[in-house]
N, C-alpha and C positions, 0 to 999 in steps of 0.2 A: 504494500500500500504506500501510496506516494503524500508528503506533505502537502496542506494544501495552503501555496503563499497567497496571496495578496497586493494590489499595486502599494512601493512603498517599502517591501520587508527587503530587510539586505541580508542575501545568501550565499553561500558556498557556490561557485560553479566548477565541473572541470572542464577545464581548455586544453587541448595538447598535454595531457599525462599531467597536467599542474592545477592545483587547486585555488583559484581567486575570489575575494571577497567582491562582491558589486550588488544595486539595488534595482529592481523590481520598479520600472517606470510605467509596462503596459500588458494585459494577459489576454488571450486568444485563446480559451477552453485552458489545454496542457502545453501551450507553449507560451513563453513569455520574452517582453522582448527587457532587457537590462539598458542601464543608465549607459553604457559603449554603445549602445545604438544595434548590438547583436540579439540574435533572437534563440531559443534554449531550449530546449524539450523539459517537461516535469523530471525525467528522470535523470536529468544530469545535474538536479540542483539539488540543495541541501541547505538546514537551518544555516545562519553567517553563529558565530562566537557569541558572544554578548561584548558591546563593548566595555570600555574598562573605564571603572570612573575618576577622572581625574580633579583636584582643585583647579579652582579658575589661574590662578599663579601660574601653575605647571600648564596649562592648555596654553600659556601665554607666552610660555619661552621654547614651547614644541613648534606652536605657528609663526615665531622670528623664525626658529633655525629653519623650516621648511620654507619661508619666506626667502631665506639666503642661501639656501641650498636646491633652489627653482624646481621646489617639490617634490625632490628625491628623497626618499621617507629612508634610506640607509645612509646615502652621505650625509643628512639631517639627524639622523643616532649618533653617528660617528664625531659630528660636531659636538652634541651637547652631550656625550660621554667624557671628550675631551675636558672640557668647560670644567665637568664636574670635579672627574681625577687628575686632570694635569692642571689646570688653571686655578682649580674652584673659585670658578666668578659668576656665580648667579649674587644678582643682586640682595635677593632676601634668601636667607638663611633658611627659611623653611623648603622650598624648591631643592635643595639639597639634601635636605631630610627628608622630605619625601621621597626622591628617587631613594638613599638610601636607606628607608624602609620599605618600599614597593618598587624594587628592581626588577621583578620580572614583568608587574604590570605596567612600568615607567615603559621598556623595550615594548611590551605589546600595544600601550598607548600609541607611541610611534611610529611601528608599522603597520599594526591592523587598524587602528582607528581608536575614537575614545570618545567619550561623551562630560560634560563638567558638571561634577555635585553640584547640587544645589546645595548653598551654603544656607547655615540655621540662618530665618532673621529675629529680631529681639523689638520692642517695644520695652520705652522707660517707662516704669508702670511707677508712680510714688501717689500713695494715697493720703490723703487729706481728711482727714472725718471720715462721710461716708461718699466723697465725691473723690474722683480717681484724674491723675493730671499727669500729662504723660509728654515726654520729651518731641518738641517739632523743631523740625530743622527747616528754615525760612527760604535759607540757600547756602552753600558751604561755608560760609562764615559767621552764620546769625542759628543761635541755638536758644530756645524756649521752654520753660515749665511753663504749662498753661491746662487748663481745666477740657477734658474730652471735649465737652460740646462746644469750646470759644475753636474748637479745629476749624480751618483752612483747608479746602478737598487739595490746593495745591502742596503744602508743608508734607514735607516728608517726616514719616512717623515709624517706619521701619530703618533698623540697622542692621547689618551684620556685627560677631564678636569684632572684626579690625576696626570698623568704623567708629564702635563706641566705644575701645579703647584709646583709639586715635583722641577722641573728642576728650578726652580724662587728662592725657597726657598735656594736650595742649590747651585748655583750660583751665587744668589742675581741680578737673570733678573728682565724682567717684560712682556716676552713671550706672555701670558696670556692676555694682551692688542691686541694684533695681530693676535689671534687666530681666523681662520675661520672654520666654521663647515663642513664637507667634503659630501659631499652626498652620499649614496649608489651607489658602481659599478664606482665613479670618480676614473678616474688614478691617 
């Protein structure tokens, strides 16, 4: 029994005795045509990997090197291998800790492809009595306690953990204590 894709899923094909990853642009019954513009029988395809999930940081310093290495996804490893063990020159310190904690997903980000967490976001929740007043940001430079309902649809009211410790350091808050994690789809 054969899987049954859909326009959109990215799969296994083989071509010439080798296995490549590509996506699912148009399907005709059992035959589907891929993002190369080639067209595939059901039975030469196969689920694609899952891809790997990486922080926004790392997806950031994967698409310079592919950027400067004109999308060659191995000379583009080869560089930011480099970077790491000969140079170690990524800018932020964690980029390096990540590859070196997820080495072999760091490698398969790179070649097979990869997808970016979704980073927690937080709301500065400090309560007042029984009225709750929550941290807005006006625009990068103007930061607010103010009362839920005095909100502005434009003030931004979500942070990621950098952003609101960024905001602690250089205001000398402590934000960061009051910080609630926001759930998927909360207003």
């Amino acid at each position: 029994m054969t899987h049954k894709f859909k326009v959109g899923d990215r799969v296994q094909v083989i071509r010439d005795s080798k296995i490549e990853i590509d996506t699912i642009t148009f399907k005709d019954g059992t035959i589907y045509q891929l993002q190369d513009k080639s067209w595939v029988e059901d039975c030469r395809l196969a689920p694609a990997p899952a891809l790997v999930k990486v922080p926004q940081n790392v997806k950031e310093q994967i698409e310079l090197a592919l950027h400067y290495n004109q999308q060659n996804k191995e000379n583009a490893l080869e560089g930011l291998l480099q970077d790491y063990y000969i140079r170690t020159e990524y800018e932020s310190e964690s980029v390096g800790e990540w590859i070196a904690n997820n080495f072999a997903k760091f490698i398969s980000a790179v070649l097979g492809g990869y997808e970016v967490e979704k980073e927690p976001l937080y709301k500065i929740v400090i309560v007042d009595g029984e009225d709750r007043q929550l941290l807005f940001g006006e625009d990068e430079y103007t930061f607010q306690v103010r009362y839920e309902s005095e909100s502005h649809e434009s003030w931004k009211k979500r942070y990621s953990e950098r952003e609101i410790k960024d905001i602690d350091t250089e205001f000398g808050t402590n934000y960061w204590a009051f910080a609630v994690q926001v759930e998927e789809g909360e207003g």
